[in-house]
C-alpha positions as CSV (number, residue, x, y, z in Angstrom):
1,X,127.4,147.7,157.2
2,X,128.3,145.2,154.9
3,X,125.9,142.6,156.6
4,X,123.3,144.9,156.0
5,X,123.8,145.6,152.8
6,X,123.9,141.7,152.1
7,X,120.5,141.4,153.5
8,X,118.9,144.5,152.0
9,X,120.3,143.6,148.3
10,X,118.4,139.2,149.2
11,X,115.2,141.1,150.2
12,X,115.2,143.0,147.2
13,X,115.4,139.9,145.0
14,X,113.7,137.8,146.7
15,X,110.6,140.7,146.2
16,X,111.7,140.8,142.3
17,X,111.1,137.1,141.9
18,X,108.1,137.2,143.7
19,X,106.4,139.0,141.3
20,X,107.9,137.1,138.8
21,X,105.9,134.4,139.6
22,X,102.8,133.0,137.5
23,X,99.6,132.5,139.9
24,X,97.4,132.3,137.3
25,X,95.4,128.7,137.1
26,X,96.3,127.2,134.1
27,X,95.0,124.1,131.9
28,X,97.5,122.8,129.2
29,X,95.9,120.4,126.7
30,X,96.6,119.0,123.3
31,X,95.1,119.0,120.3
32,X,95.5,117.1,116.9
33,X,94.5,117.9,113.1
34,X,95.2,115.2,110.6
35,X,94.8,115.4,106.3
36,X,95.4,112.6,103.8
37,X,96.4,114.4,100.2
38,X,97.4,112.5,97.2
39,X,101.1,113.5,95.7
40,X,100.8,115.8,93.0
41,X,104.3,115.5,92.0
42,X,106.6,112.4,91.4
43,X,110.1,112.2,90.2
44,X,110.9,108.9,88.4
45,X,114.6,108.0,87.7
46,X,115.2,105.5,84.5
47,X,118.6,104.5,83.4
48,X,119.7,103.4,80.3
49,X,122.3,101.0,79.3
50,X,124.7,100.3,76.1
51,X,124.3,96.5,74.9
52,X,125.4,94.4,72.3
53,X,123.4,93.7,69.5
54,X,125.4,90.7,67.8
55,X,128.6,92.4,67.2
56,X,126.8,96.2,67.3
57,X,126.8,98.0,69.9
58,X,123.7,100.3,70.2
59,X,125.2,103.2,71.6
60,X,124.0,105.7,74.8
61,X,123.9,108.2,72.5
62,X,121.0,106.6,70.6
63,X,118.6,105.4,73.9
64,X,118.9,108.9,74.8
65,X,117.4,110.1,71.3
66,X,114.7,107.7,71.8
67,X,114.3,108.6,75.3
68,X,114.4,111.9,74.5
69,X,111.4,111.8,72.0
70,X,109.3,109.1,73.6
71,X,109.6,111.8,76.6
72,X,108.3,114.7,74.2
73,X,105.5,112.1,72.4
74,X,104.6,111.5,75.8
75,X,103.7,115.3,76.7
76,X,106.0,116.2,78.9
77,X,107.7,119.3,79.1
78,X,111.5,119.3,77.8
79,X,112.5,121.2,81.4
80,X,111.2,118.3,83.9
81,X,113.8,115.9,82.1
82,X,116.9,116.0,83.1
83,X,120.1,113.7,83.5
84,X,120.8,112.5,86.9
85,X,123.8,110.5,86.9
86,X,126.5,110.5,83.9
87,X,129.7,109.7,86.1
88,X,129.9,106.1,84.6
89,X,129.7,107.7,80.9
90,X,133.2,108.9,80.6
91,X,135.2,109.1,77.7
92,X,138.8,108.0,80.0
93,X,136.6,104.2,80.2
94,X,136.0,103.8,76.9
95,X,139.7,105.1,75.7
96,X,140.9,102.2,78.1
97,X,138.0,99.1,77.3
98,X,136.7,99.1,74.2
99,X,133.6,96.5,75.9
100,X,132.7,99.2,78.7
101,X,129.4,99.2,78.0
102,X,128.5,103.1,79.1
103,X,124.9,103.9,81.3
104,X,123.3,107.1,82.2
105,X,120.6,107.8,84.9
106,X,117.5,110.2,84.3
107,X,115.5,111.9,86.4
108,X,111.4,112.5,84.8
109,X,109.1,115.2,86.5
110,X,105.4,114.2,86.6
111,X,102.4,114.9,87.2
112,X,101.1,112.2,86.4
113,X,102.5,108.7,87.0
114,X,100.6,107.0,84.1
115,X,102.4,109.2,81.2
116,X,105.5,106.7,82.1
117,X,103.4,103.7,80.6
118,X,103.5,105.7,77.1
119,X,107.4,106.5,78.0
120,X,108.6,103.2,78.8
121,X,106.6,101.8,75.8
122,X,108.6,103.5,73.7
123,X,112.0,102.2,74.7
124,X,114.2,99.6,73.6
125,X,113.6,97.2,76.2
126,X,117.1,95.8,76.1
127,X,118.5,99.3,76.3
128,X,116.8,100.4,80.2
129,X,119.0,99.1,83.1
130,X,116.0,100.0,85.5
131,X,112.8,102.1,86.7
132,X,111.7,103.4,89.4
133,X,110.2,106.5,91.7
134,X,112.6,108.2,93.5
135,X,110.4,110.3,95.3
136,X,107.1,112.3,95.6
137,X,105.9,116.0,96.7
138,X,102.7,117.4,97.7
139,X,103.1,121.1,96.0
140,X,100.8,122.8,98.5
141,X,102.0,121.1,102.1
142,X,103.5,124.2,103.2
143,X,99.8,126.2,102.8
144,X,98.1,122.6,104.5
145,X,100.9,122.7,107.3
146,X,99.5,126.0,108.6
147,X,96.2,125.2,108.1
148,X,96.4,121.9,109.9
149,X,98.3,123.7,112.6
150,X,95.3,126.2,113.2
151,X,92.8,123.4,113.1
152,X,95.0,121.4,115.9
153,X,95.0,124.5,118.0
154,X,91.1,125.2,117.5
155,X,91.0,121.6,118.6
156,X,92.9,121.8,122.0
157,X,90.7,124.9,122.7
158,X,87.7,123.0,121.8
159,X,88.9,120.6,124.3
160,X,89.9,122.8,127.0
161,X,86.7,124.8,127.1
162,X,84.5,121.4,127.7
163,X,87.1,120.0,130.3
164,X,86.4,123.1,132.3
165,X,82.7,123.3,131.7
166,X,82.2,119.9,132.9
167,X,83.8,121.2,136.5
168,X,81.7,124.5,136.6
169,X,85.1,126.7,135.5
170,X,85.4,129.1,132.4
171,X,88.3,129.3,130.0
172,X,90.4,132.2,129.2
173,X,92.7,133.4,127.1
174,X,95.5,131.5,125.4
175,X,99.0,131.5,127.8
176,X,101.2,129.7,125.7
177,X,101.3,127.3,122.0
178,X,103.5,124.5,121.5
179,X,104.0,122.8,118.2
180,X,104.7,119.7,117.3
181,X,105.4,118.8,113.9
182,X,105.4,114.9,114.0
183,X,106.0,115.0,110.1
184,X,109.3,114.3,108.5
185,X,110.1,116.7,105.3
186,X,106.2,117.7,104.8
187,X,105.5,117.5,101.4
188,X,108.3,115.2,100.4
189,X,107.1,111.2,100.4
190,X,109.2,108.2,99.6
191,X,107.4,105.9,97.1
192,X,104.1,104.4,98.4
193,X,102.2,102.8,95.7
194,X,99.3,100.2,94.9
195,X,101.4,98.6,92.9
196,X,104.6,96.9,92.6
197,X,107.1,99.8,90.6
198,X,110.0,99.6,92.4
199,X,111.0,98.4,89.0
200,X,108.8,98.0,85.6
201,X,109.0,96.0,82.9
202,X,107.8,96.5,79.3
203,X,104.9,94.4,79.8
204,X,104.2,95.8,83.2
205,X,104.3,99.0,81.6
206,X,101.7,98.7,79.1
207,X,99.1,96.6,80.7
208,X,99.0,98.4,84.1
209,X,97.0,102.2,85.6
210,X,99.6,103.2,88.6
211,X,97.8,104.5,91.3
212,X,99.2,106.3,94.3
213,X,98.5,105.9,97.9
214,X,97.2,109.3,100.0
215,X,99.6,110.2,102.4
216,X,98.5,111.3,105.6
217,X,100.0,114.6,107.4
218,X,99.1,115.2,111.0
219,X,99.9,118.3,113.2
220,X,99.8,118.2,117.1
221,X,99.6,121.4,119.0
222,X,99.9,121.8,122.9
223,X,98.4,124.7,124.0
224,X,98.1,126.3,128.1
225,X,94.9,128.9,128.4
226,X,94.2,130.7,131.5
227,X,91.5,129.5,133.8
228,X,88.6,132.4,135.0
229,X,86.2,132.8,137.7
């Protein structure tokens, strides 16, 4: 009784996974969709630094007033200028060495790289410690990313359809859609310019347009459509 049992209860599955199976014919390609955009927002970090001016010191507290001004002369809105790094402004080092010379780090929103020419231009050259872009965003990657995405699947069908047509078959509907999102952080770009800004000078800052390089974003989509008589 038991045996039988056994035997009926393998038949029985054996029939469920049967059916379970996919005989449809299948072709799986890939397709691709690529875009190069321009970033259309920047942050750029600046840091300023207390120095000795004989035997005056010109204080933080005053290259952040000029900072501070040349940032409104310049245009740019009081919200996208902010401080990024005060840790080595503390009042415990100065109590303890009266030569600690104290340095703060800001961070600058743009929209447009050139308005740190008028910026830096405005500085105390002996006051900034250094310059620099931190990073850069592309403010509509996320709508690009899902275009791209339906282009790179228009693509694979593109494909698929005159793959089959060139061996007398007929393509069907769409099985399954794989994405591949090659990108890393879409819409976030290290630095990648045409010129040399890692860190500006003065002189660099008044005698020179910064451009910025396109970044490209590319989407790869791998999609399986059924094959029909």
């Amino acid at each position: 009784m038991k045996k039988t049992l056994l035997a009926l209860l393998i038949a029985v599955n054996l029939g469920a996974s049967a059916q379970n199976v996919d005989l449809r014919r299948k072709i799986e390609v890939s397709g691709v969709a690529e875009a190069e955009v321009t970033p259309d927002i920047i942050y750029f970090g600046i840091s300023l630094k207390e120095y000795m001016d004989g035997k005056n010191r010109v204080s933080i507290d005053v290259l952040e007033k000029q900072l501070e001004k040349a940032i409104a002369e310049a245009g740019i809105p009081k919200e996208d200028f902010t401080i990024n790094n005060a840790s080595s402004y503390t009042y415990y080092q100065r109590k303890q060495d009266v030569n600690f010379l104290a340095a703060k780090q800001y961070r600058i929103k743009l929209h447009n790289l050139n308005a740190i020419n008028k910026v830096l231009s405005s500085l105390d050259e002996k006051g900034i410690q250094n310059t620099g872009v931190e990073s850069s965003e592309y403010s509509k990657a996320p709508a690009l990313k899902k275009e791209l995405k339906l282009k790179a699947l228009l693509a694979a069908k593109e494909k698929a359809t005159y793959l089959l047509a060139g061996i007398g078959e007929k393509l069907g509907g769409v099985i399954d859609v794989n994405e591949m999102d090659t990108n890393t952080g879409y819409g976030y770009f290290t630095p990648q310019s045409n010129t040399s800004i890692g860190y500006l000078s003065m002189s660099d800052a008044q005698k020179t347009d910064i451009g910025y390089r396109t970044i490209k974003l590319s989407f790869q989509v791998k999609a399986v459509f059924e094959i029909v008589n």
